[in-house]
Structure formats: structure tokens, C-alpha cells
N, C-alpha and C positions, 0 to 999 in steps of 0.2 A: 504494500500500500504506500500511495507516496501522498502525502502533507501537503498543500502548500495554505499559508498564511500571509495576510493580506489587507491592511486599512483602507477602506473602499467607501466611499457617499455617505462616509459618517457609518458606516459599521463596521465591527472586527469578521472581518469572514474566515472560517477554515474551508478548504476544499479537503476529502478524502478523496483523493483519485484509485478503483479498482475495480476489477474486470470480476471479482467475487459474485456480484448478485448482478441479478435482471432487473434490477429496480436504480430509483435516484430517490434517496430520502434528502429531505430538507427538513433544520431544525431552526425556528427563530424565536430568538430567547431576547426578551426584556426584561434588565434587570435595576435592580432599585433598592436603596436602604429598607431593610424591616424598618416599618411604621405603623405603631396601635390605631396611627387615626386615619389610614387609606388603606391598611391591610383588608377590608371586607371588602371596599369597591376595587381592589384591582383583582381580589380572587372571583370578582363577578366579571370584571370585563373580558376575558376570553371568549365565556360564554354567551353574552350579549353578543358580539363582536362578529360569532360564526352561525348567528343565529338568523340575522339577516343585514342583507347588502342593498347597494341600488338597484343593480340588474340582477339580483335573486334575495326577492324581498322574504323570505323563509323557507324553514329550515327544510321542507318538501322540490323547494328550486333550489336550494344548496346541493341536496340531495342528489336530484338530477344533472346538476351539472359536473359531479364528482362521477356520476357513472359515464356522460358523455368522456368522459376524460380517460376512460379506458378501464373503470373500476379504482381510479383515487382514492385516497382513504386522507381524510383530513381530521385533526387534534390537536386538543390544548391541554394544558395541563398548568398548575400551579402550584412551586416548592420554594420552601424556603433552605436556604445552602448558609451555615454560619449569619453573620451579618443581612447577608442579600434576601432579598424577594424576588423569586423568579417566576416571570407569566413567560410560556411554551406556549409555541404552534409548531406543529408538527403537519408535514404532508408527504406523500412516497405515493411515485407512479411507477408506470412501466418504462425503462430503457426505450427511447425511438428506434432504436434497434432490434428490438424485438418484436416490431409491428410490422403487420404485412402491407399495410396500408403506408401510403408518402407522407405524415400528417409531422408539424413540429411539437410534439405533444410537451417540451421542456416549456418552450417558452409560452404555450395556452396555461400552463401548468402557472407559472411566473405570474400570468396576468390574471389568472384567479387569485393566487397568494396573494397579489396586492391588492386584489377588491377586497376581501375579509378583513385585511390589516388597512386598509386606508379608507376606501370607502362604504360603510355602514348607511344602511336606512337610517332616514333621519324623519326628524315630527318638530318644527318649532326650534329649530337649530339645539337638537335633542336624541337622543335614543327614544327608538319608538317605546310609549309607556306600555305596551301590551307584550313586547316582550322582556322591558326591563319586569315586567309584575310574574312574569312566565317563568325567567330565571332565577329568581331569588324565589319561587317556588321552589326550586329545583337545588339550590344552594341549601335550603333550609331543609331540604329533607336530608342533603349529605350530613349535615348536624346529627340529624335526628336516626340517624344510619350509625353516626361513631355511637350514639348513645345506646342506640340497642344492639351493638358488637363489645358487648364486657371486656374482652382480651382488649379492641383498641379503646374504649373508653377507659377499663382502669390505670393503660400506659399511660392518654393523656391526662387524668387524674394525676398519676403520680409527679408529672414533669409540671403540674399546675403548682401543686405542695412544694416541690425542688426547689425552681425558680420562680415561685408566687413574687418576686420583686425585680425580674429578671427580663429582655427582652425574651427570649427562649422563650418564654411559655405561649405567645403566641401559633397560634395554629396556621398554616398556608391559606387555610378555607375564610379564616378569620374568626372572626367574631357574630352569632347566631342574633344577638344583642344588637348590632349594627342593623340586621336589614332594614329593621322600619322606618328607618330614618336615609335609605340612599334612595335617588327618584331619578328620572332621565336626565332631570338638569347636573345635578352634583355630578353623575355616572361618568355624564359625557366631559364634565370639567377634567375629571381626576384619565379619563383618555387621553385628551389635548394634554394634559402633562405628562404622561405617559409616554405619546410620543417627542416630547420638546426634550426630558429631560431623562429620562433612562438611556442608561449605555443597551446597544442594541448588538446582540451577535447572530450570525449566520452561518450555519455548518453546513454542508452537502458532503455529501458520499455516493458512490456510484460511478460509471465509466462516462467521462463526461470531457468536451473540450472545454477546456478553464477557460480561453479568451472569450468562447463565448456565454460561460457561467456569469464569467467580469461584467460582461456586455449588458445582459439581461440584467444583472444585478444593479448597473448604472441608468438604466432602460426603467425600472418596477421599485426600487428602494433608494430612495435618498432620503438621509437624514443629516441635520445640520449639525454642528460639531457641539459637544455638548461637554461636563466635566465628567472626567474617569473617574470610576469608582474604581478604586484598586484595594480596599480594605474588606478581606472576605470572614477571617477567624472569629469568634465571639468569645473574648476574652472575660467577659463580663462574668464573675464568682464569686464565692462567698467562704468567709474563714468558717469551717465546718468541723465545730466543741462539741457538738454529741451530736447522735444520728436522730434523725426527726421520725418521729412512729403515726402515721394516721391511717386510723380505720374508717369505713363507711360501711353502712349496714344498706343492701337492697335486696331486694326478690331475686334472687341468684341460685341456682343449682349448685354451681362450682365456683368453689372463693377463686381470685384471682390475686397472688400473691406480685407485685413488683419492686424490685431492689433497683435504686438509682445509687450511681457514682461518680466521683468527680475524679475522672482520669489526668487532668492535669495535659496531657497531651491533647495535640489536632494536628490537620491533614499536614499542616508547615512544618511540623516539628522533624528533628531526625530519628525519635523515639516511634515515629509512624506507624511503619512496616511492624516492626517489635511488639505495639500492641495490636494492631490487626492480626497478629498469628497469634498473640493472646486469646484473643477474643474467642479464634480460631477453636483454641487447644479447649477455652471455658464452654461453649456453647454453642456452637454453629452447626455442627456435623453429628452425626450418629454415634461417632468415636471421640465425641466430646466428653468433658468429665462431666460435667452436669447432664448429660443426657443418660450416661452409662452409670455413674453412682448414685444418683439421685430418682430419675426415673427409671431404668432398670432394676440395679440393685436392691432398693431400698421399695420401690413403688410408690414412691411419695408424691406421683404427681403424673396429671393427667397428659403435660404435653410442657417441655422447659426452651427455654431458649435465650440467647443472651444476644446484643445489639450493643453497637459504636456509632455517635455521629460524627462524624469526620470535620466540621464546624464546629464544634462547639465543646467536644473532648467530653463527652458524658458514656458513659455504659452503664445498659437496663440488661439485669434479669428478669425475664417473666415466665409466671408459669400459673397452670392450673390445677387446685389443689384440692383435695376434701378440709373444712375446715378447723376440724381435729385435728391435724398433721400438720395447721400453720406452723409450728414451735419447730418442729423436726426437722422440717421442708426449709426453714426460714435459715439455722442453725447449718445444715448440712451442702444448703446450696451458697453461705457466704463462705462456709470451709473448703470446697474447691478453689476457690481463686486464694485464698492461704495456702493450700499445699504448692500452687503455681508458685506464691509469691518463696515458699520455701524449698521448691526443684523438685517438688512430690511426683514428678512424671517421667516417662519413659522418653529417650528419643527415637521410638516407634511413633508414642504420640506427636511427637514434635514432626517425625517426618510424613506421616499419613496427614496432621493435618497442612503440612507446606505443599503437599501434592494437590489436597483437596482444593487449596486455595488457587494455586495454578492452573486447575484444571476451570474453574470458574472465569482464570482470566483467557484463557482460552478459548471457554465459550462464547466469549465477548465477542469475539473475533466473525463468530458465526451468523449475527444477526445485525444489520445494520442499523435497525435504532438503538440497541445494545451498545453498540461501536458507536453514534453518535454522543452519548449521553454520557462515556467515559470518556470521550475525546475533551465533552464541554467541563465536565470536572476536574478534567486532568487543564483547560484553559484558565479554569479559575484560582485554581491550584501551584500554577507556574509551574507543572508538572506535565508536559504534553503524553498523552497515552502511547506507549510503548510494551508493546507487550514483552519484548526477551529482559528489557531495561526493569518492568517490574517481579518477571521471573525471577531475574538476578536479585534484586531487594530482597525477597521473600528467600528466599535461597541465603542468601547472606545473615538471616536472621539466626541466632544463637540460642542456647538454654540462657546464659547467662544476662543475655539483653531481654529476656522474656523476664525474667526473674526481679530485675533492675526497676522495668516496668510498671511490673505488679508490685512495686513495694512506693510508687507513685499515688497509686489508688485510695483513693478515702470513699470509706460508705457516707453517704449524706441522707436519703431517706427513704421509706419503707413504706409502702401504702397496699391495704388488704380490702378488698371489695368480698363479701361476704354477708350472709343473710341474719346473723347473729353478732352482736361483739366478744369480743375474744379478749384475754389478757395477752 
């Protein structure tokens, strides 16, 4: 696969150039400071945005015009990375090389992607009010969606208690609190800044001639020069004297036990790698110790698993418990990452799980929104994706730098969803 990078109409563009797939994915990402007081209208505006256009006033002509295009598949998505808020579009056609027909299906492809991002149905120099009231329908059920998925509700529970004074606690969806209060007029304000003042990036992958990607791209996207956001890490922490304990009591089956930690590392750090095969060796895989002594051995638990953000240096255990077994389950699963912190492991485990991790960066390889997604984090990162580059990382990683790691780590707080209280 060959790179190339590129400052172009006011955006960062990657190309992936590769002969791999029959397809051309495009990623376009605007990004922008986490903010409590536009984080709900920007995680609405994707959705308003694809919902309708001038010349395909909804989502039924959207619809249509995405099969005219050869079966197109168009997307957004909303994440927040450390610091940043990121609103995604996402679109993948078919290579013009793989049509029987003479048609320029890149650049029709080009001229849709800039009707969706630039020009939107309007009412009153406005978002039409019948689908801004359509999508924050639709926004407020993804709410009401984390609420009644226990395992993601009591995770964001726990990260609520963690950093309750924190930017972190923020959700990408935003705030369920905000909708009543956004309307076509604000929606379409906090767009117009959207586009004025978010750094804008654009990725492609696929077998494509770049002069005339460049072209198209100077042809459908210009944006005026705006200031870089170059600050991604969330250093933002808290000096952590004893571990924080809160229970909530609801109509539950199975408690849902959660351990937060404060790793003290992030993606920039050179401790990286060392805790990602941490995490690796705690909780990831089959042949993890929390999988294998805790829910094997022991039975204590319905399904375990452990998680790193890579922004913001935090690691969650979660798992699913009977609420008798919190004390055992609670007790047995912060003792694995002590035996880590004290070399309690094999380097069988250490090498099963650096293959296991390999093998995932491998699979990377195999799917091209896969491969764009770590292209854009490895962009944000100052780390360009490389796959033998992070082989080697993980390869290079030792007992004794796991071990160094893990004695970083502080527990910070503990939250149990459960149908009764428990001491």
C-alpha cells in the first residue's frame, strides 16, 4: 500500500493507494474541541445532514440515488478520541473498473458527497423543522437504547462517578437533557461553525489516480484555512486517596460489576504498546487471566472483559455477575492485574497474547474501513499506520515493561448495578 499525504482546499487529505479491494472508501472527518455546550447539536448534525438535500429532499431520494450509484453505501458516525469530537461520513463504491458500463462513477460519487456535506434542504434559512423533530427522535431513542443495555449503561455509569468533574464523562451522543432545547435555527448555527471552524480531514483508499482524486477534491471540497487543532491526549485527572465505591439498585437479573482505573499512560506515551499487551494479557482474549481464572476457574461470572482508551489513559473491567459473588468476583478480578503487576504469568501468556494482538493488526489490513479508521488514528496520533512498524512495537514489548506498567495503575472507582444493595 502506498501513502500519500497532502494539505489541499483547506483539508488534511490521506490517499491509500491499493489494488486490495474492488471498492474506493472515503472517510470525512470533522473535528473539534469536546464541548458540554454543542456536544448534542453536533452529534445531531450528521444525521440531519444525510437526511435531506436540495436535489434529494429525503431520506427515500437519498436512498435512491445511492443505488443509482451502483449500490453506494453512505455513513456517519460520531466519536469522541481524547480531547477531540469527531462527526464521520463515511461512503464506498465500486472501483470504475469494475463496471461494464463507461460511466465516471468517482467523480458522480464526489458530487453526491458534496451535496450531503454542503448543501442540505433548507426552510427559512434553516434545517427543515420536520426532520430536525425526526432526528432527535431518533437520537433520543439511542439514549434510551444505552439505558436499557445494562453492560453499556452501567460502563457509562461508572465513567459518570470516575470523572463526574471531568471533560471525559461526556458521551459522543451527548446529552439526552439537551434535545428540547436544539431547533432548526441553533442546529443550522452550530453547522455554519462547523464548517468555518473544524479542522477537516479526508482519507481514500482504493486503486485510484491521485491527480485526479487532487482534482475532484479541489472541484467538491474547499474549505478556508482555519486554526489546527493539534492537542489530542486528555490529561485532565484526579489525585486518587481511596477508591470510590457506588452502588445503584435497579430491576436487573445480573449485577453488573465495573472497575475503573487510572492508567496514567495514553496513545503518546512510550509506555503504549507495554500497556496495550497489558490489557492484552488482563482481559481481551480467551487466554486472558480474567477470562481463564475468574470466569472459568472460579465461575464467578457471566461474561469478563477488560478495555483501554487510548485518549484519555483509563482501563475498565466489566463483567456480569450473580450478586452474591460481588465480594469474590470484585476481590479476584483486581488480583489479576496484581499478579501482572508482580510477573505472576507465563511467557506462553505473554507470547499467545502478542500473536493474538498481531493477528488483529493484520486483520486491519483486510477491510478497508478497518484500514481507514486506523490510518485516521494513527493521523491523530502522529503515528501513521504501519503494520510490520507496529508488529515490531508489540514484539518489542517485554515481561519486565508489562510489569513497570502495571505498577502505574491506580484503582479509582467501582460501581455495581444490581437489584438489591450489597455491603
Amino acid at each position: 500500500m502506498e501513502r500519500i499525504e497532502k494539505s489541499i482546499a483547506g483539508l488534511n487529505v490521506t490517499l491509500i493507494k491499493t489494488t486490495k479491494f474492488k471498492t474506493v472508501d472515503f472517510l470525512l472527518n470533522f473535528r473539534n474541541r469536546l464541548n458540554p455546550e454543542n456536544v448534542t447539536k453536533r452529534a445531531l448534525l450528521p444525521q440531519v445532514l444525510k437526511a435531506a438535500t436540495v436535489s434529494y429532499p429525503s431520506k427515500m431520494e437519498i436512498s435512491r440515488k445511492l443505488e443509482s450509484l451502483y449500490g453506494a453505501s453512505l455513513g456517519s458516525a460520531v466519536n469522541k478520541q481524547g480531547l477531540l469530537h469527531i462527526i464521520s461520513f463515511r461512503m464506498s463504491i465500486i472501483n470504475d473498473a469494475y463496471l461494464m458500463e463507461d460511466v465516471n462513477l468517482l467523480e458522480e460519487s464526489f458530487k453526491f458527497f458534496h451535496e450531503i456535506i454542503f448543501e442540505p434542504k433548507l426552510e427559512n434559512s434553516s434545517f427543515l423543522p420536520k426532520v430536525v423533530n425526526e432526528e432527535k427522535r431518533l437520537l433520543k431513542d439511542q439514549f434510551l437504547a444505552i439505558y436499557d443495555d445494562k453492560i453499556r449503561y452501567s460502563y457509562h455509569k461508572l465513567i459518570d462517578n470516575m470523572c463526574e468533574d471531568e471533560l471525559y464523562r461526556l458521551k459522543p451522543i451527548g446529552r439526552m437533557e439537551d434535545l428540547d432545547n436544539l431547533d432548526p435555527k441553533n442546529l443550522y448555527e452550530e453547522y455554519q461553525k462547523m464548517l468555518k471552524e473544524d479542522n477537516v480531514d479526508f482519507l481514500i483508499i482504493g486503486d485510484f489516480d491521485e491527480t485526479k482524486v487532487f482534482s475532484l477534491i479541489e472541484k467538491y471540497f474547499i474549505f478556508n484555512k482555519r486554526e489546527s487543532i493539534k492537542e489530542i491526549v486528555d490529561r485532565e485527572t484526579k489525585d486518587v486517596r481511596e477508591v470510590k465505591r457506588v452502588v445503584e439498585v435497579k430491576d436487573v437479573s445480573q449485577a453488573k460489576l465495573n472497575i475503573g482505573f487510572r492508567t496514567n499512560i495514553t496513545g503518546i506515551d512510550d509506555d503504549y504498546y507495554p500497556l496495550l499487551v497489558l490489557n492484552g494479557l488482563l482481559g481481551v482474549y480467551p487466554h486472558s487471566l480474567l477470562f481463564r481464572n475468574v470466569r472459568e476457574k472460579e465461575s464467578l461470572c457471566y461474561y469478563i472483559s477488560s478495555t483501554i482508551d487510548k485518549g484519555k489513559g483509563i482501563m475498565v473491567i466489566f463483567a456480569g455477575i450473580d450478586k452474591a459473588d460481588y465480594q469474590k468476583a470484585y476481590e479476584l478480578s483486581v488480583k489479576q492485574l496484581e499478579m501482572i503487576k508482580n510477573g505472576e504469568f507465563t511467557e506462553q501468556d505473554l507470547d499467545n497474547t502478542k500473536k493474538a494482538y498481531i493477528n488483529d493488526i493484520l486483520q486491519i489490513s483486510d477491510n478497508p474501513v478497518d484500514y481507514l479508521l486506523a490510518e485516521y488514528s494513527g493521523y491523530l496520533y502522529d503515528e501513521p499506520f504501519d503494520v510490520d512498524k507496529q508488529i515490531k512495537k508489540v514484539n518489542a514489548v517485554t515481561k519486565e515493561s508489562i510489569m513497570n506498567v502495571a505498577k502505574k495503575i491506580q484503582e479509582d472507582t467501582v460501581f455495581l448495578l444490581t437489584n438489591e444493595e450489597v455491603k
